[in-house]
N, C-alpha and C positions, 0 to 999 in steps of 0.2 A: 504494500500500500504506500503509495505516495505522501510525502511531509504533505502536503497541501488534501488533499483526500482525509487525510488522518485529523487534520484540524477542519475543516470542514464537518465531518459527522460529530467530531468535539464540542465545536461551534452551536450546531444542530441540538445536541443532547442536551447540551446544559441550557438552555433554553426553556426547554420541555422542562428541566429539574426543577426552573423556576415555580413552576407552573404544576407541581406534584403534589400539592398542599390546598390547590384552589377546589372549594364547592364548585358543582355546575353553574350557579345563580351567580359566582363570583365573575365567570369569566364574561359577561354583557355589559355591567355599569359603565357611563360616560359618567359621571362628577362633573364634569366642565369639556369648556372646548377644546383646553390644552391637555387633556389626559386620556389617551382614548384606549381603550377597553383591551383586558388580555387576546381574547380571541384575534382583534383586529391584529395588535403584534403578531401575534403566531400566524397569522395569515400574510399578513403585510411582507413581511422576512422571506417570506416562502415566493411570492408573487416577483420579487427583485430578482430572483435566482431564474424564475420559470420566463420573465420577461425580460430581463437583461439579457441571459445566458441560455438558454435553454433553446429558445425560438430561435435565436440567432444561430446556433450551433450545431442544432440536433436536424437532421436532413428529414421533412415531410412532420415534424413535428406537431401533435395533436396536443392542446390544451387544456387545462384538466378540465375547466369552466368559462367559459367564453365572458358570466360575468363577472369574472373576479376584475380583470382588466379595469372596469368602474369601478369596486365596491373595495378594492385593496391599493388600487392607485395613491399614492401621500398626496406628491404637488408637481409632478411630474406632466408640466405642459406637454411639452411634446410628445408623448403619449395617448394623450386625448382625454376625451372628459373624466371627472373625479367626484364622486359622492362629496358632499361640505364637509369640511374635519369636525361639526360638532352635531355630527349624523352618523357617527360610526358607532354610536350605541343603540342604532335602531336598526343593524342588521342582525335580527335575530335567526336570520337563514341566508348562509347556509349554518348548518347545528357545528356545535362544540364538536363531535364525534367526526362529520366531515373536515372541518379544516386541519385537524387530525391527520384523518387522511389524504388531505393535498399535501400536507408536510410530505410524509410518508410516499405519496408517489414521486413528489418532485426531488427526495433525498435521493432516490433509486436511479433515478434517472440522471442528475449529476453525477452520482457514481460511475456509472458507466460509462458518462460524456468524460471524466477527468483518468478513466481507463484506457481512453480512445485516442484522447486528444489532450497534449501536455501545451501546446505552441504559445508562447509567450501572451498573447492576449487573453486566450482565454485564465492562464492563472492572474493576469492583473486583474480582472474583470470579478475572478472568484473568491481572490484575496480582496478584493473592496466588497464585495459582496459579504464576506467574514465579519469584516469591520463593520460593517454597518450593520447588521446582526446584533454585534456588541453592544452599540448604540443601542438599542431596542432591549437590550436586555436591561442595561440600567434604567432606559427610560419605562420598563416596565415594573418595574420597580419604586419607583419615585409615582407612578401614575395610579400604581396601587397602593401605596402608602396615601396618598391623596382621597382615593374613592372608600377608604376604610376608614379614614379619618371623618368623612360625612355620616358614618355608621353611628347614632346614638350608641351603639354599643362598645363601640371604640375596642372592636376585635384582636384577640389575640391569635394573630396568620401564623407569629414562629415564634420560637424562644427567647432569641436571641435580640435585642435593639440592635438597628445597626446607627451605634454610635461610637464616637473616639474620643478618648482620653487625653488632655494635654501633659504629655509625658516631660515637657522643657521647660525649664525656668529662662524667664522672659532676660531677652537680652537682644542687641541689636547689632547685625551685622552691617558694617561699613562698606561701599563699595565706590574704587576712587574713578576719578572722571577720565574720560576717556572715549576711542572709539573701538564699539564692540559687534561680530556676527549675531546675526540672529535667522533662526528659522531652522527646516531639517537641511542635514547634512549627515549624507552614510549610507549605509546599507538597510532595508526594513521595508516597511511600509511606513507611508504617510499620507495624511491628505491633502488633496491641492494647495488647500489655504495657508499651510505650512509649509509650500515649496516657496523657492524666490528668495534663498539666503542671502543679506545683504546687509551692510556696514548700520549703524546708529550710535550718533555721539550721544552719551549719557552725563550727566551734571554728576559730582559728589553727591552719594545719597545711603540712608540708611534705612534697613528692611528688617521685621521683625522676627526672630528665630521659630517664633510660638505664633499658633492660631489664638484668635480672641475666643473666649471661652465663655461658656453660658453665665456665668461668675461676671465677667467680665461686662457684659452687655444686660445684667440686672442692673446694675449701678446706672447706666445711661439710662434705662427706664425710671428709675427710683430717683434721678434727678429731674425728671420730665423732658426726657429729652425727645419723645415723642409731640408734646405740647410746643417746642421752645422752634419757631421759623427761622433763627436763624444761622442753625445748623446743617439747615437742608435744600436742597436746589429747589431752582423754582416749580419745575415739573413734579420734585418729587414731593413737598409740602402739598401741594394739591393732589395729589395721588394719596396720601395721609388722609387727608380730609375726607377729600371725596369717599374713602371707601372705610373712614373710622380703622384704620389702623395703629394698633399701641401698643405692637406687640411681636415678634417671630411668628411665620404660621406653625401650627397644631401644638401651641403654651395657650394656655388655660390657668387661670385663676381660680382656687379654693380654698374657701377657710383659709388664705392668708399665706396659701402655698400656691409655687407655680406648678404645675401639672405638664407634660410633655407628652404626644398622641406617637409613640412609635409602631412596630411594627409587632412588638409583643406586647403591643394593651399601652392603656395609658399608666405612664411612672411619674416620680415626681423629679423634675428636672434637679439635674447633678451639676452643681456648681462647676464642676473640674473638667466636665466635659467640652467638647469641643464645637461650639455654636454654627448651628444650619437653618437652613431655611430660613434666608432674609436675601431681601431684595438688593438689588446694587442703591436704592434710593437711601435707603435703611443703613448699606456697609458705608455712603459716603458722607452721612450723615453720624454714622458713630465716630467716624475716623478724623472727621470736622469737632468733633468733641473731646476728642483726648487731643489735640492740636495736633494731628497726624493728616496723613491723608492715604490711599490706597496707591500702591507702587502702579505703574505701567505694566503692558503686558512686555515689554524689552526688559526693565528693571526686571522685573520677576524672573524671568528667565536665565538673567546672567548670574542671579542669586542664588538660581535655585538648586546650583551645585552643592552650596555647602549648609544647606538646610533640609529637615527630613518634610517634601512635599508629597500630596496625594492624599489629604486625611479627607479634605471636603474640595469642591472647585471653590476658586479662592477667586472673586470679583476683582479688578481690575478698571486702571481709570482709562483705558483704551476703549475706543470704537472698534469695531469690527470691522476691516476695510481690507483692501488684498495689498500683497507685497508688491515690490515693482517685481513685474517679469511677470507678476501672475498671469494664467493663461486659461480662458475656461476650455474645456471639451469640449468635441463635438457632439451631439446626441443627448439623448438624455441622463447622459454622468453627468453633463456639464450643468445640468440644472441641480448638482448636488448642494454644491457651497457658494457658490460666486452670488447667483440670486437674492441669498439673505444679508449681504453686507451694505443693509441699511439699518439706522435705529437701534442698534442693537450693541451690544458690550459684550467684551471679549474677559471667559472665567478660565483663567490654567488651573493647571493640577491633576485630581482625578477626585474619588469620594470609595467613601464604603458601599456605594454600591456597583462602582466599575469594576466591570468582567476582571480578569486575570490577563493578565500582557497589553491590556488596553491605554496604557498612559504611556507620559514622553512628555519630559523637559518641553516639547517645542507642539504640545497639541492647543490645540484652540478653542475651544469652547465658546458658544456664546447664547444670550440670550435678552429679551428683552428689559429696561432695566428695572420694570415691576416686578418681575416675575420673583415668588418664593418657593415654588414648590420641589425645585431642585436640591440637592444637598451642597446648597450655596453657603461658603462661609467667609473671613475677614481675616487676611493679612493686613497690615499697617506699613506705613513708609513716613520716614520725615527727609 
């Protein structure tokens, strides 16, 4: 069996592992527009491999469902039309049981096509196909933590919280001015928006060794610093307002205790732990209060050799924008990354809930800069 074959069914499998603890009734719920339903994951994964790769490659090729093309489509223009993303909890057919089984036929049939045929595109096309699997397994993850979190019952799915510990005492690493690479470089995979390594002069600047900790960010609240406008951008004080935010999402106030919604039931939040789910409006606005500010996604990167990163995605006061040289694809790969670099902030790192081999000093993350529902947390820079 081929390295790529091997990690492929790996890929595949642990997917489904996610997905071994879920009721039937789990796998349907939409919560919101931004969290869409296990099933559609398990389908949607499967759909990239059968329409990227499979059609293209497999000679007279029969497709399992004519309408998945619509109903598993993400945002894939040039592919043609696509269900609304906050309608993907209204496919109640096809059943849990079949999409099951398009996993299953379409695993079989890669198999065979990566027995057949090794030629250089098709492994680049299979290895992003991998990758992005990944993607879908954290964000399946984060989208059920999300849709359980609306559960009065505030369910206990697994044992274990996935939360982290701040294992460092607080100190600040220096890093002197100069002109420094940034982007991938080497052997691997990566995705486009990390290619285009290229020079950035950086000012003297210092970065924190430690994430901000739940500990950390009661005090900002217990000062009012949710109430206080002039710690926070204009966009994001209104975003406050508008939507009565005073808080991290899924913390709870009781009896005088902050409560926290994970994945094994509601606990009561641990001072020492390592603080998620807040918005970039939220990180720039704490970081405006300790008279700090959030490093760059450059700063971050050249730092982040001598610091332990990867505990949560760590916001950033970058934009999302492409490297010079960046280059989109032709076809619909190219509608992977390049389309979304508007509006939107750039998070490095990884979290407790990325796959296994999914991070890299030079990945990119990003997301809109309300959004909480990610396991987004708070470096500092002065």
């Amino acid at each position: 069996m081929s390295p790529v074959l091997e990690k492929f069914l790996k890929i595949r499998n642990h997917t489904e592992k996610i997905c071994v603890n879920l009721e039937i009734e789990d796998y349907l719920p939409q919560s919101a527009e931004f969290a869409s339903p296990p099933k559609w994951h398990l389908a949607h994964t499967t759909w990239f491999f059968e329409e990227m790769i499979l059609q293209k490659f497999v000679k007279d090729y029969t497709v399992f469902d004519k309408s998945y093309r619509f109903l598993f489509n993400s945002y894939y223009n040039s592919i043609g039309e696509r269900l609304n993303r906050g309608e993907r909890g209204l496919i109640t057919r096809p059943s849990v049981e079949m999409v099951y089984k398009y996993r299953a036929v379409v695993n079989k049939q890669m198999e065979l096509l990566l027995q057949e045929n090794d030629s250089e595109e098709v492994m680049e096309l299979v290895i992003l196909g991998i990758n992005h699997e990944q993607q879908h397994q954290e964000l399946l993850l984060t989208d059920l933590k999300y849709t359980f979190s609306r559960n009065p019952t505030y369910p206990e799915w697994q044992k274990e919280p996935l939360v982290s510990s701040n294992n460092q005492s607080e100190s600040w690493l220096k890093v002197s001015e100069g002109v420094y690479e940034i982007g991938f470089d080497g052997s691997g995979f990566s995705f486009d928006n990390e290619l285009g390594r290229h020079k950035v002069y950086l000012n003297d600047f210092e970065i924190a060794n430690s994430l901000v900790t739940n500990g950390d960010f009661i005090e900002f609240i217990n000062d009012g610093g949710y109430q206080k406008s002039e710690f926070w951008l204009y966009e994001g004080w209104a975003w406050v307002n508008a939507n009565k935010v005073e808080k991290p999402l899924y913390w709870y106030k009781a009896e005088g205790k902050w409560l926290n919604y994970t994945l094994a039931g509601l606990k009561e939040v641990n001072s020492d732990d390592v603080l998620a789910h807040v918005s970039f409006y939220e990180a720039a606005a704490y970081a405006l209060w300790k008279g700090c500010r959030l490093p760059t996604e450059f700063e971050w990167e050249i730092a982040s050799e001598a610091f332990e990163w990867g505990t949560r995605w760590e916001w950033t006061n970058s934009a999302y924008l492409p490297y010079p040289k960046y280059e989109i694809a032709a076809g619909a790969v190219g509608e992977y990354n390049g389309k979304f670099m508007i509006n939107q902030m750039v998070l490095k790192g990884a979290s407790v809930a990325t796959s296994e081999g999914h991070s890299r000093k030079t990945y990119r993350n990003f997301f809109h800069p309300q959004m909480q529902w990610q396991f987004s947390g708070i470096r500092l820079a002065k």
